[in-house]
N, C-alpha and C positions, 0 to 999 in steps of 0.2 A: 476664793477658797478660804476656809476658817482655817485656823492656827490651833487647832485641836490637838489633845495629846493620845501618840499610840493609843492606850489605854481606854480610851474613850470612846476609840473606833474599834479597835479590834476588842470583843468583849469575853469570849471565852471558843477552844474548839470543841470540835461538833464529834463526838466518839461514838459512832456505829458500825454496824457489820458492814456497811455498804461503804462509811467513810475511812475503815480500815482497808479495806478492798482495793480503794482508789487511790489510798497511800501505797501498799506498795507493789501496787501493777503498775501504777502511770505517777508515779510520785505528786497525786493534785491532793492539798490538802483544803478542808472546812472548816469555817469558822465560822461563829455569830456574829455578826459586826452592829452598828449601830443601824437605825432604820432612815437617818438620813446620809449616809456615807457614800460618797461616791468611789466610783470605782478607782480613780488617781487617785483618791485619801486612804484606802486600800491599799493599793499597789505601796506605796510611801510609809503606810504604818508598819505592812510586812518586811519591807525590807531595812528599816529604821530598825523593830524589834530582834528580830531575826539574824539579819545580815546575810543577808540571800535575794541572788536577783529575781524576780518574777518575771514570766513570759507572758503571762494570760491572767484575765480576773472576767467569772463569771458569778454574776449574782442573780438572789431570787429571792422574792418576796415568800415568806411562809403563810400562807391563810391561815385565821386561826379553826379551830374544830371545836365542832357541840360536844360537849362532855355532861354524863347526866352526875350528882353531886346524890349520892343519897346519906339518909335520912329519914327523921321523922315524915318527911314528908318529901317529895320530889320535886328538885332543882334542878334546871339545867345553867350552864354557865359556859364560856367557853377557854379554849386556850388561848395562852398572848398571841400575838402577830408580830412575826421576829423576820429578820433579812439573816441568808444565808449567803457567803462568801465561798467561790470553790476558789484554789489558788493551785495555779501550774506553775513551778517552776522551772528555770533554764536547768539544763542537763549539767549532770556533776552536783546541783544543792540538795539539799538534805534539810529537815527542821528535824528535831525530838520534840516529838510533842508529851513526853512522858516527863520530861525535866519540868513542863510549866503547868503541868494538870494538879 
């Protein structure tokens, strides 16, 4: 295992209708993390940054998506290809994610 810093793995969270949703019904938070991170370099960065234990780390590859680019003329190009982090915590933790956005 590399000797990476937090920062390096955990890369920014993920703020949508659905990942508000699953923050505060089931307290799982999302994050982008890096695209070779594993899931103990995960589990270690969140509770390194945070200070909060985690129960569970599931991840997922994002595909990217055709996106047309217009213009003079028609482009198509696509999105990046990003790794998503869901993160359950043990009951009783809590992150703000509003303090680090």
């Amino acid at each position: 295992m590399s000797q990476r810093k937090p920062y390096e793995i955990i890369l920014k969270p993920v703020i949508t209708e659905k990942s508000n949703r699953l923050m505060e019904d089931e307290k799982k938070y999302t994050f982008e993390v890096a695209l070779d991170a594993s899931k103990e370099e995960i589990k270690q960065a969140i509770e390194s940054l945070f200070g909060v234990k985690v129960k569970k780390v599931n991840t997922m590859i994002v595909k990217p998506k055709k996106k047309r680019i217009i213009g003079r003329f028609r482009k198509y190009g696509t999105t990046k290809k990003w790794k998503k982090a869901i993160i359950t915590l043990e009951k009783g933790q809590e992150i703000d994610l509003l303090s680090i956005v």
